[in-house]
C-alpha positions as CSV (number, residue, x, y, z in Angstrom):
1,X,-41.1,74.0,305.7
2,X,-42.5,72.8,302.1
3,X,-45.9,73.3,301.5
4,X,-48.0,70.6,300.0
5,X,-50.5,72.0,297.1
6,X,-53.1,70.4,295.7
7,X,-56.8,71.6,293.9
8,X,-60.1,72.1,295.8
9,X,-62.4,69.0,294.6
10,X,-65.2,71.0,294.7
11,X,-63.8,73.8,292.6
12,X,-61.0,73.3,291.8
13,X,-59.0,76.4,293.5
14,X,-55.1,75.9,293.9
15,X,-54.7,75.3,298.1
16,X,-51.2,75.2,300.1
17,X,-51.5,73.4,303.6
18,X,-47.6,74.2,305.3
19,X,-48.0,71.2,307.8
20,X,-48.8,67.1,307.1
21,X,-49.6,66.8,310.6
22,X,-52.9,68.2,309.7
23,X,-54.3,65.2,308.0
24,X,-57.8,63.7,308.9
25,X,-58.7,67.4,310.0
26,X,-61.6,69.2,308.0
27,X,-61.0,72.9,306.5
28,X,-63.1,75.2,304.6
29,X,-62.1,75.9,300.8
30,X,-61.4,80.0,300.7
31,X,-63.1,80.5,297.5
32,X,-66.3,78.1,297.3
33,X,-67.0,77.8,301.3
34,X,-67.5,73.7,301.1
35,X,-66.0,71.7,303.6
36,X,-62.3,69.3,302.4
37,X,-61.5,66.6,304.5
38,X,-57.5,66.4,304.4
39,X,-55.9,62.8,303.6
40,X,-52.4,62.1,303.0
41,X,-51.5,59.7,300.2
42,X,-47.7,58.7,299.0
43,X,-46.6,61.3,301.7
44,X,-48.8,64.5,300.8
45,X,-51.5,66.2,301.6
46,X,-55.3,65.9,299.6
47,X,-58.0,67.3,299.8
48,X,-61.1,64.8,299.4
49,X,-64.7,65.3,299.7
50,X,-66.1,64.6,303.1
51,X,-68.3,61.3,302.9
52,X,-71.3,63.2,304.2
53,X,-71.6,67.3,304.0
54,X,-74.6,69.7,304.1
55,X,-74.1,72.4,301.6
56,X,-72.5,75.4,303.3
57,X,-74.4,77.9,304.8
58,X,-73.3,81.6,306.0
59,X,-72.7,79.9,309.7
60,X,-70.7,77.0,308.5
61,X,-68.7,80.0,306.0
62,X,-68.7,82.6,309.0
63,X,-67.6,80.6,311.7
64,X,-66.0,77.3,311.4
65,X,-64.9,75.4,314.6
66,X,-61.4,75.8,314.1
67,X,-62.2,80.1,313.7
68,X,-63.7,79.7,317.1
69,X,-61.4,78.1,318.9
70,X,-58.3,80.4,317.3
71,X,-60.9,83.2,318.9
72,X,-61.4,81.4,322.2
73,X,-57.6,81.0,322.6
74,X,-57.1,85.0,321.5
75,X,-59.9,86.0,324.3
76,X,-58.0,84.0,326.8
77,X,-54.4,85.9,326.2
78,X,-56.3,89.7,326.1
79,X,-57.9,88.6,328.9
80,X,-54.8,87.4,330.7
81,X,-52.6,90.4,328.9
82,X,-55.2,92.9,330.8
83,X,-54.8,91.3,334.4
84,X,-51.1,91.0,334.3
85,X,-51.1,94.9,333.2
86,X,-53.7,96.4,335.8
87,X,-51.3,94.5,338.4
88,X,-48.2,95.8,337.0
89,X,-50.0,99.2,337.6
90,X,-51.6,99.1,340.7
91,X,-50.2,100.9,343.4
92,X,-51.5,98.9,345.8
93,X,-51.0,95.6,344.7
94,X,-47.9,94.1,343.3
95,X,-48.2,91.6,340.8
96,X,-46.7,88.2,341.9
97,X,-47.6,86.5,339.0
98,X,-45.0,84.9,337.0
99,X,-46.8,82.8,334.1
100,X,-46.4,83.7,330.9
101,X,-49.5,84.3,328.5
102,X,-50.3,81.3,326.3
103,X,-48.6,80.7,323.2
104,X,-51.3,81.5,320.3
105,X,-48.5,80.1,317.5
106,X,-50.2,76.9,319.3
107,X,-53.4,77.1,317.2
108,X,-54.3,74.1,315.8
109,X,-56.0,76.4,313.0
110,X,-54.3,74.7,309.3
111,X,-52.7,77.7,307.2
112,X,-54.5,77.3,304.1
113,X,-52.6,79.9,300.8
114,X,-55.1,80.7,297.9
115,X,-52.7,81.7,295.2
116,X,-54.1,84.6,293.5
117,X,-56.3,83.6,290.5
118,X,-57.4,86.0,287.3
119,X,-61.0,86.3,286.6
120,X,-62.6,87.3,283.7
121,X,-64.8,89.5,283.3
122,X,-64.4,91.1,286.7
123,X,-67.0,90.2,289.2
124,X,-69.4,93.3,290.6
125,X,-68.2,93.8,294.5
126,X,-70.8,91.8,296.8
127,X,-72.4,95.0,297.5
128,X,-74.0,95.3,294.6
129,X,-78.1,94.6,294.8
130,X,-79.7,92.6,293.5
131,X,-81.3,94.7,291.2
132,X,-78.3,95.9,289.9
133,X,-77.2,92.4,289.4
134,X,-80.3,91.7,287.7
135,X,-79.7,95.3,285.4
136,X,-76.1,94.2,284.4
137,X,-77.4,90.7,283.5
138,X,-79.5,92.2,281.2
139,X,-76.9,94.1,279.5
140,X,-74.6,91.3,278.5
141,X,-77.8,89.4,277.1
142,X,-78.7,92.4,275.2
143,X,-75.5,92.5,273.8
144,X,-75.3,89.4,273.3
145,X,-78.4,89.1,270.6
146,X,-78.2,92.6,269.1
147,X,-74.6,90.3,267.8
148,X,-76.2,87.7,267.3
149,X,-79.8,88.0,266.8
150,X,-81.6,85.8,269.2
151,X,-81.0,85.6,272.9
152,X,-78.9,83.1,274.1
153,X,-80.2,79.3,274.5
154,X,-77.8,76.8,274.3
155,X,-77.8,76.4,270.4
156,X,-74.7,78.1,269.8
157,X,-72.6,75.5,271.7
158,X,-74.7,72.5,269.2
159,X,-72.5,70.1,268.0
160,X,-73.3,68.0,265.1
161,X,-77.1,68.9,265.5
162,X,-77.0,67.3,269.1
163,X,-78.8,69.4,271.3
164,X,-76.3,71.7,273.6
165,X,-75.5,70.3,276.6
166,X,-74.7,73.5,277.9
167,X,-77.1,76.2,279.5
168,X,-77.5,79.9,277.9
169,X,-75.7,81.2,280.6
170,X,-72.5,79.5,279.7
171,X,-73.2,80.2,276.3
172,X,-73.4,84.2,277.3
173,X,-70.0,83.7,279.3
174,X,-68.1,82.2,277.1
175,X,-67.8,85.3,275.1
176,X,-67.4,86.8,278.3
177,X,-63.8,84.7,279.5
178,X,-60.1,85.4,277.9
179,X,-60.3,81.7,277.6
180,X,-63.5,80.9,276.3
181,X,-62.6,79.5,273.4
182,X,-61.0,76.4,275.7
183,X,-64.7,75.3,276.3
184,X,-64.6,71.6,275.2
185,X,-68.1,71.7,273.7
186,X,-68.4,68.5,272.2
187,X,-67.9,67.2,275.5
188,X,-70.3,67.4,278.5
189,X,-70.4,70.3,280.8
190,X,-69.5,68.5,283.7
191,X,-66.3,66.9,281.9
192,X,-63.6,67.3,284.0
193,X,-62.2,68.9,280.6
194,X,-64.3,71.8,281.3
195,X,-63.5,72.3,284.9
196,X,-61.5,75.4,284.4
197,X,-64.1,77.2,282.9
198,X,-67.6,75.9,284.7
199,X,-65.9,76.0,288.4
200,X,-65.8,79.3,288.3
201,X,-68.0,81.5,291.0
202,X,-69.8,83.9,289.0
203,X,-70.9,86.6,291.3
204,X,-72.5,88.6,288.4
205,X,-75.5,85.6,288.8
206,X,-75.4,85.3,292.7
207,X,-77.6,86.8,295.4
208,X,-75.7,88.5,298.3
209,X,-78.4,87.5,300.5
210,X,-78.3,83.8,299.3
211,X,-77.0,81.2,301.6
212,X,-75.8,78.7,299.0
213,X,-72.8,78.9,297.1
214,X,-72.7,76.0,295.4
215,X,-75.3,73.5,293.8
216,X,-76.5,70.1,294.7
217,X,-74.3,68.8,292.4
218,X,-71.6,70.7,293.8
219,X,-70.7,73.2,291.3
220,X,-70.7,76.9,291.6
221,X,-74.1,77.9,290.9
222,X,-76.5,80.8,289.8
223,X,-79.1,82.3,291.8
224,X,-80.9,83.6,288.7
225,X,-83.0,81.6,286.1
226,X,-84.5,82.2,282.6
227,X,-88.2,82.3,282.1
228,X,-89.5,79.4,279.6
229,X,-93.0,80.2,280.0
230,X,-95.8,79.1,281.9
231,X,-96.9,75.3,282.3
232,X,-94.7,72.5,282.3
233,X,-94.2,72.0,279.1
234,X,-93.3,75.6,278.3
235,X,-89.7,74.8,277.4
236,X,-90.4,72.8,274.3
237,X,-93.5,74.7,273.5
238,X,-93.1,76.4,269.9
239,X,-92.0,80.3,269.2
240,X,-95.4,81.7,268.9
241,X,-97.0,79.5,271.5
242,X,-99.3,82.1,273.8
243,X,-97.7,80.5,276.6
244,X,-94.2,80.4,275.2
245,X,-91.0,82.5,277.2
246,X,-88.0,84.0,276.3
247,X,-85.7,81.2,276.9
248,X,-85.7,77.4,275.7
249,X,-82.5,75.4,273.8
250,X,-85.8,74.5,271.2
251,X,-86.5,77.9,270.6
252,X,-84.4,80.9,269.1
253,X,-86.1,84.0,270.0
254,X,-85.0,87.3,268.9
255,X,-86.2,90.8,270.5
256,X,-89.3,91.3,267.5
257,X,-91.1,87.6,268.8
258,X,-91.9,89.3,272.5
259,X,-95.4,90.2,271.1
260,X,-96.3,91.5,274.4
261,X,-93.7,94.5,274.5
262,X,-90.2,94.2,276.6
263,X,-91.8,96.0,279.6
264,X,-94.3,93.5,280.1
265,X,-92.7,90.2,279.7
266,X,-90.3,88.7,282.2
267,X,-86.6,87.3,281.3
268,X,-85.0,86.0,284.6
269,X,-86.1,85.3,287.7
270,X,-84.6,84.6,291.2
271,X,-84.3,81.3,292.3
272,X,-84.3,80.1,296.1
273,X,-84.3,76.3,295.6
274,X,-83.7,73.2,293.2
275,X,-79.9,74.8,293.1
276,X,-77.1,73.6,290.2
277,X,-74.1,74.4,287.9
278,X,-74.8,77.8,286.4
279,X,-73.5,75.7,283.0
280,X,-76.1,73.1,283.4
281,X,-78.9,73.1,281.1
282,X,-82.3,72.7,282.7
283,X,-84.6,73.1,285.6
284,X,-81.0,74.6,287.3
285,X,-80.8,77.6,285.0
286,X,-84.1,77.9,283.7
287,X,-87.9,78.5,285.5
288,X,-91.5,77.9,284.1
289,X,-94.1,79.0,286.0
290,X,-95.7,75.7,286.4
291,X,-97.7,75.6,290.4
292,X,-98.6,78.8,292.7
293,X,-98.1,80.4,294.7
294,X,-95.6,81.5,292.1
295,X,-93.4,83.0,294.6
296,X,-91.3,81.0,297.4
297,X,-93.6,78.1,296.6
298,X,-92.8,74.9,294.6
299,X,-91.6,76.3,291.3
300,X,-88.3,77.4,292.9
301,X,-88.7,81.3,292.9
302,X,-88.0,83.8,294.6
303,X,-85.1,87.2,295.2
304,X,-85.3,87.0,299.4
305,X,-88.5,88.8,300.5
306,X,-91.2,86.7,302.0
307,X,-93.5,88.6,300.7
308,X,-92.1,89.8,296.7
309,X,-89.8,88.8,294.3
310,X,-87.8,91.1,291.8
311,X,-88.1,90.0,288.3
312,X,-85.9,91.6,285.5
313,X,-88.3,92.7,282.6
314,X,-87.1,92.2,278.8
315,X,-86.6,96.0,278.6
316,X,-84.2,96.4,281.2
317,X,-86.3,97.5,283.8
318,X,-86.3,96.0,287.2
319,X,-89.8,95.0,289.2
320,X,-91.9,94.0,292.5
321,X,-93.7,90.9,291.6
322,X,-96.2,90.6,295.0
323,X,-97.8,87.6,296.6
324,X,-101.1,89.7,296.8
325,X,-100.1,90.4,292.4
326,X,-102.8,87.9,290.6
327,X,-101.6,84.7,289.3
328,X,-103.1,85.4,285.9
329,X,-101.3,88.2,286.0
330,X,-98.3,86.6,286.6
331,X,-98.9,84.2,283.8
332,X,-99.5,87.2,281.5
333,X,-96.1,88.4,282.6
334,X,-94.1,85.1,282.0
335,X,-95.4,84.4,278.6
336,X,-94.3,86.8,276.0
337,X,-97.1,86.4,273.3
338,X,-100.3,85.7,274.8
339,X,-101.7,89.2,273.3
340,X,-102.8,90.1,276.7
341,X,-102.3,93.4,278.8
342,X,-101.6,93.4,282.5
343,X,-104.9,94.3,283.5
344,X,-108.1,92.4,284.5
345,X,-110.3,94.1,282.5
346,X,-109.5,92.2,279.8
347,X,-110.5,88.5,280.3
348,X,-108.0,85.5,279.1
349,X,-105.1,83.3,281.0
350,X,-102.4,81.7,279.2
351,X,-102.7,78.9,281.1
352,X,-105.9,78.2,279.2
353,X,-104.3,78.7,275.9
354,X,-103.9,75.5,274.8
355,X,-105.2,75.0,271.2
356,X,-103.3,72.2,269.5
357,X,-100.4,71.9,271.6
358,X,-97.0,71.5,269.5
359,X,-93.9,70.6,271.1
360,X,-91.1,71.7,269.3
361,X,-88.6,69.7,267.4
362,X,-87.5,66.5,270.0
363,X,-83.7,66.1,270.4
364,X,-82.5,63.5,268.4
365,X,-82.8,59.7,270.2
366,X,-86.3,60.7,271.4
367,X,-89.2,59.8,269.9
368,X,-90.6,62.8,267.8
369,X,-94.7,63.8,268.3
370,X,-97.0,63.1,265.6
371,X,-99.4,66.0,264.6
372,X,-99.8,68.1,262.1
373,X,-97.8,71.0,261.1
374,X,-98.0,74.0,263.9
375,X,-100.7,76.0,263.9
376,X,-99.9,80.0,264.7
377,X,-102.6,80.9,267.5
378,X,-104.8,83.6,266.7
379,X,-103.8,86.3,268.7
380,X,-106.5,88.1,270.5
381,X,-107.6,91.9,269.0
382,X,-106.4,94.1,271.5
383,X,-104.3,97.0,271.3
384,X,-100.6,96.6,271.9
385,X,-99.8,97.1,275.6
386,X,-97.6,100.6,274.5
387,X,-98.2,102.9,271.6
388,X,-94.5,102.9,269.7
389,X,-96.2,106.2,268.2
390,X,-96.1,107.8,271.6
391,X,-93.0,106.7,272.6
392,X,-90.9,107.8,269.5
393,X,-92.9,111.5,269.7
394,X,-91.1,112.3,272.8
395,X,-88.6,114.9,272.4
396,X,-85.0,115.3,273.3
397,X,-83.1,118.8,273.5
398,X,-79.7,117.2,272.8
399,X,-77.8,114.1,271.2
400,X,-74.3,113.9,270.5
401,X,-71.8,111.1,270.2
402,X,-68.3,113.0,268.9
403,X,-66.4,109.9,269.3
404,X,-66.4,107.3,266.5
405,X,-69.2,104.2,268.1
406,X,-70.0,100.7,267.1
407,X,-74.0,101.1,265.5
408,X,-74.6,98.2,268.0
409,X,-73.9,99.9,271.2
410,X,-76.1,103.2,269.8
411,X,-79.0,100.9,269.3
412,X,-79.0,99.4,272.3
413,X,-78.6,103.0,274.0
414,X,-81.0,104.0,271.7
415,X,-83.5,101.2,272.5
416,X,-82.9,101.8,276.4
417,X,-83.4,105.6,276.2
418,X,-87.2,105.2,274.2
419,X,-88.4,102.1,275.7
420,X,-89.0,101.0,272.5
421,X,-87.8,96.7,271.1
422,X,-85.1,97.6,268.1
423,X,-85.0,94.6,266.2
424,X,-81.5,94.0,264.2
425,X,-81.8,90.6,263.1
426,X,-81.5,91.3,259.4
427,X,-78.2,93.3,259.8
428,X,-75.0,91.8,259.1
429,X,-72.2,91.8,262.3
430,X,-69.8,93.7,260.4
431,X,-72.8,96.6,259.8
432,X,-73.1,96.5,263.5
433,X,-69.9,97.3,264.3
434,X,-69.5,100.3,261.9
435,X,-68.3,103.3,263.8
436,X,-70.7,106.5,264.1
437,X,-71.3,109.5,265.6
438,X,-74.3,111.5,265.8
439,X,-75.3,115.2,266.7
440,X,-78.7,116.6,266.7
441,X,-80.7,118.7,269.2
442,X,-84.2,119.4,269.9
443,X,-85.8,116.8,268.2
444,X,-88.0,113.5,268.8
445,X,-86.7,110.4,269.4
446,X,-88.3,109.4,265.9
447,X,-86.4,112.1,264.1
448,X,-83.3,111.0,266.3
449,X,-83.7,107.4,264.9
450,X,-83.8,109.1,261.5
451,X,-80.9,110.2,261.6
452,X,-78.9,107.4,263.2
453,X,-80.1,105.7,260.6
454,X,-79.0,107.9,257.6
455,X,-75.5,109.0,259.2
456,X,-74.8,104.7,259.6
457,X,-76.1,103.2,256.4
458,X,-79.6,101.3,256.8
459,X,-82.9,101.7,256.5
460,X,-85.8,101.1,259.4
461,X,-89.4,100.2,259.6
462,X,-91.4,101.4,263.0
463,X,-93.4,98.6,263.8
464,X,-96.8,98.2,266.6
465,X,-94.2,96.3,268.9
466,X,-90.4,97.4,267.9
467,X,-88.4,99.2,265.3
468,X,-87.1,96.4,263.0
469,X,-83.7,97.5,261.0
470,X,-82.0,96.1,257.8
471,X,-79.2,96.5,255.5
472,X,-79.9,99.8,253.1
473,X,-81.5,98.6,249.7
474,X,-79.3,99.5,246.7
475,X,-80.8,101.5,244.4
476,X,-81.2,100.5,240.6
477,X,-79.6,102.6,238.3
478,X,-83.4,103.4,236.7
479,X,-84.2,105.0,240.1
């Protein structure tokens, strides 16, 4: 019997129904879980979206009518199957019955084929936590501005100034897809141009133990947000604002502008409400900590617990943020250059930090604020919240990389083994991917840096908050 195929129209996934007596029934897309109402138009099959649908949920994924009554009709024939066979071996009582179990080719269940689709980058298996999600999230961003520069915002996918209408996280997965390049970016994300690439579920940004699959503008969404900072205004707040975050499309921050040291400044948050397209820019893939309680409450927050929330950390690092942690605390925490430490002793809230206020640069078609040029905040005088000193005097009793590596991947190992913000903005791409190796032993992580900087060519300069690296100075011929 010919089957009739046609796309999901919530995602877009390639679906066979065998039978066109199955129109007017409702199925359940395989890949995204949301319910397809099945029409029939110039003699096939469609699927169409039902009228009115509740986003699924793990019972409408888990067990669908039509799954229940294929289960009813298998209990009844093992049920049935077992009494004819304990008659059959009684000896005392014959078995006189003569019926026939029922037929369960009879199901009324459509067969629905999902032809088998490619996927790239592969997705981590749902058993993966969340803090590994969280972990690996943090390595393509990490790679993604040691290239680059700046974490990703949006501003890559500009086009003719406009501002992007794209989020960071499709920026970060484009380089991330064998057909990234496809991405229409001069139209909008939700083009239909651009299904192929923003349908896709991305599992890498998902929490297992989230119910919703897809947004409320039915697209695939992500569990997991950017920080922009605290207030509501953080988003379009300048670089150096002391309540400024990581991400913004107004803002291009690179590792050297976290003032407050990786380990103490949030980059993504969970996210258990206010769902969209993980290609959306906006509220959908972005957070500011705007009302408390900052977790489960109104901002949108939160990784599962009732009680916590696990926040990934600019350094890699993966922590418990309580509901019994202090909100100012928490503030500290989201805004990357306030000066302040995470302790109490010290007095200050970024919340408070207002100052003269400059938005930054409006996107064009909106009227632009008048003030006066930004004014840098004066930082308050206390010691940075780790001593780069201590942390490069730490010793190591081997090192060695035989095979020929791209300097980008050693300074990101490097940076993850000390703790300690490496910032490569002034190197060139091509310098980054120069191959090296390295073998030393019994030496500190300093001296290691030393000579990881000797054997590939540049020159460093150890900074209060990071190492900062650049192209090797030629020397004059008087020198």
């Amino acid at each position: 019997m010919p089957a009739h195929s046609f796309p999901c129209p919530h995602c877009s996934t390639p679906l066979r129904i065998r039978k066109t007596t199955h129109h007017g029934r409702t199925i359940t897309c395989p890949d995204c879980a949301a319910l397809i109402v099945l029409e029939e138009s110039h003699g096939k099959l469609v699927g169409v979206v039902p009228e009115r649908v509740e986003l699924p949920t793990h019972s409408a994924v888990r067990s669908p009518i039509s799954f229940r009554m294929l289960f009813a009709v298998l209990g009844s024939v093992v049920v049935a199957v077992l009494i004819y066979n304990l008659f059959q071996t009684s000896p005392v009582v014959q078995s006189t019955d003569t019926d026939s179990p029922p037929d369960v080719q009879q199901s009324v269940t459509p067969e629905v084929d999902t032809p088998p689709r490619k996927e790239s980058p592969k997705s981590p298996p749902d058993e993966i936590s969340v803090s590994d999600r969280l972990k690996n999230i943090h390595r393509l961003v990490l790679d993604y501005s040691q290239q680059n520069g700046i974490y990703p915002n949006g501003k890559m996918l500009e086009v003719d100034g406009q501002p992007a209408e794209f989020s960071w996280i499709a920026e970060l997965m484009r380089n991330q897809f064998e057909d990234g390049a496809s991405l229409a970016t001069q139209r909008p994300w939700n083009d239909p141009v651009n299904d192929p690439f923003v349908r896709r579920r991305l599992e890498l940004f998902q929490n297992p133990q989230a119910q919703h699959a897809i947004g409320e503008d039915r697209y695939p969404t992500s569990h997991f947000a950017g920080v922009s900072g605290v207030g509501k205004d953080a988003e379009r707040l300048p670089l150096r604002h002391p309540r400024a975050g990581i991400f913004s499309p107004y803002r291009e921050t690179s590792i050297a502008d976290i003032i407050d040291g990786t380990a103490n400044t949030i980059m993504i948050v969970g996210i258990n409400s206010n769902f969209g397209s993980w290609a959306r820019p906006g509220d959908f893939t972005l957070r500011n900590f705007t009302q408390e309680p900052y977790i489960n409450g109104l901002d949108g927050m939160g990784t599962g617990q009732e009680d916590s929330m696990l926040v990934l950390m600019a350094d890699g690092s993966v922590k418990t943020l309580s509901k019994e942690t202090s909100p100012i605390i928490a503030r500290r925490m989201a805004a990357m250059a306030d000066g302040l430490p995470l302790s109490l002793e010290t007095s200050g809230d970024p919340l408070a930090m207002n100052g003269q206020t400059d938005l930054a640069t409006n996107p064009p078609g909106q009227a632009t604020v008048e003030d006066d040029p930004p004014i840098e905040p004066l930082l308050a005088p206390d010691p940075p919240p780790f001593d780069i000193h201590d942390a490069l005097s730490q010793r190591i009793l081997s090192y060695e990389i035989a095979k020929p590596t791209a300097l980008r991947r050693l300074l990101i190992e490097f940076q993850e083994l000390a703790g300690v913000p490496v910032d490569t903005s002034a190197l060139k791409k091509e310098t980054l991917e120069n191959q090296v190796t390295l073998s030393i032993k019994n030496v500190t992580l300093k001296q290691l840096f030393e000579q990881l900087a000797t054997n590939a060519g540049i020159e460093y300069e150890i900074k209060p908050f990071a190492v900062i690296v650049r192209e090797l100075t030629p020397m004059s011929d008087a020198e």
